[in-house]
N, C-alpha and C positions, 0 to 999 in steps of 0.2 A: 419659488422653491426655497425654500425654508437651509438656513445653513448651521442647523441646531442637532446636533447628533439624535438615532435613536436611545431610547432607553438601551442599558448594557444588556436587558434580557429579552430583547428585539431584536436586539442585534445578533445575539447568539442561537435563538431560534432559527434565524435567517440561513444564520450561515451551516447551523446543526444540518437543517433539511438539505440547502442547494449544494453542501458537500456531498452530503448521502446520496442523491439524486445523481449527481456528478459522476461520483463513484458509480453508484450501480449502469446509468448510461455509458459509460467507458468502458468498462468493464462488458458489458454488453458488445460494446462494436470492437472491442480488442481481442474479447475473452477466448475466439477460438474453440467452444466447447468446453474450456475449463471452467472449474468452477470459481470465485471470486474468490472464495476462502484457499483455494491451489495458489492462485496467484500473490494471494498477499504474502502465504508461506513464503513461495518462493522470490519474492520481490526480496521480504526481512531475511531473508538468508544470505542474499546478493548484499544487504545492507549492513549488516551484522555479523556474516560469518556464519559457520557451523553452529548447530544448537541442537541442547536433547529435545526428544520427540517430547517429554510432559511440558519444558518450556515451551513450545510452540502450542500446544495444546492450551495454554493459559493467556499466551497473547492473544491466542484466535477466539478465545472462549469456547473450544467445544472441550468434549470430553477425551480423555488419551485416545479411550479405546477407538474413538472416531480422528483420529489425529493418524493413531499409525496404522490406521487401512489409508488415509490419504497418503501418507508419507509410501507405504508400500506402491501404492498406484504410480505415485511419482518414481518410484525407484523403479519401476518395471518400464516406464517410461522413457528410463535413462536422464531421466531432469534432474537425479539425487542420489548420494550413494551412503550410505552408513559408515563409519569411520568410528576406531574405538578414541574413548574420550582421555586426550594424554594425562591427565588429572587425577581420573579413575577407570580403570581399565576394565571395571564392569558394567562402564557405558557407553553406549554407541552416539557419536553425537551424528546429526546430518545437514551434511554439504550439497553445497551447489556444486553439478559439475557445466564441466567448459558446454556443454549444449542445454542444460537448464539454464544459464549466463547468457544465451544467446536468443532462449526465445523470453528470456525477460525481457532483453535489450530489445528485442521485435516487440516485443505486448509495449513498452512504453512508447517506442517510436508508433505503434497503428494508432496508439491512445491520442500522441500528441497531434499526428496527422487530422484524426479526426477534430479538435480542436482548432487546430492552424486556418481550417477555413472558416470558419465562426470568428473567430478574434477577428482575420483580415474585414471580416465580412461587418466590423464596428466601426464605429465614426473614429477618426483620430484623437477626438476627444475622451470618448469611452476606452479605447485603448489608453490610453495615457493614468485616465482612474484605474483602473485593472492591473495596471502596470505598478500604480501607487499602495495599490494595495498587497503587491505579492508580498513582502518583507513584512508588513503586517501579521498576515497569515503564517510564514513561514516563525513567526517569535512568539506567535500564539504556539503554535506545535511545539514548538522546542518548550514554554512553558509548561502546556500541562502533559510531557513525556518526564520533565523534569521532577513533578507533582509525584509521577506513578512513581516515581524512582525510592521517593522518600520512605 
């Protein structure tokens, strides 16, 4: 076994695909009938705070008008409520309420459950690389959230 990195754009393919994969398999055994794009909302809202309906629209990549029928969906839910923006009072921004907070807190615990027995289920070895690599990963994110910022 060769101790010679992949190319830097092997490496990122790798990880492009078995994130997305990830993602969508978790999201699958978590999602509850939600849709992935409901839950990311509602994750970066948990993560972020209150936001206008066109900024979530731009992180999510769809279009407003497909934002604030989701956002409404949510709101009849009970997961989000509308709130005027203290900054500009001809905006509503939207929050997470205390029962949207809590079936996040559910969506990430079925998420991580369903991983918990996969990890157990690796040699201690591979746990140990997996383990090597989270800070990795997580400095990667924080770089290119850093990039969009610019």
């Amino acid at each position: 076994m060769s101790t010679d990195p992949l190319p830097a754009n092997d490496i990122a393919a790798g990880i492009t695909m078995t994130s997305g994969t990830m993602s969508r398999l978790l999201g699958h055994v978590a999602g509850q009938g939600r849709s992935v794009t409901a839950w990311r909302v509602l994750a970066g809202l948990d993560r972020d705070g209150a936001q206008r309906v066109g900024d979530l629209a731009i992180q999510q990549r769809v279009a407003q008008p497909t934002m604030t029928g989701l956002v409404i969906r949510l709101e009849q839910d009970g997961m989000v409520i509308r709130q005027t923006d203290p900054r500009d009072r001809r905006v509503s921004l939207v929050a997470l309420t205390e029962r949207g907070k809590q079936e996040v807190d559910a969506y990430r615990s079925r998420a991580m459950n369903a991983l918990t027995g996969n990890i157990e289920a690796l040699s201690a070895k591979e746990q140990v690389v997996l383990s090597a690599a989270l800070p990795l990963l997580q400095r990667l994110c924080e770089e290119i959230a850093a990039d969009l910022d610019k």
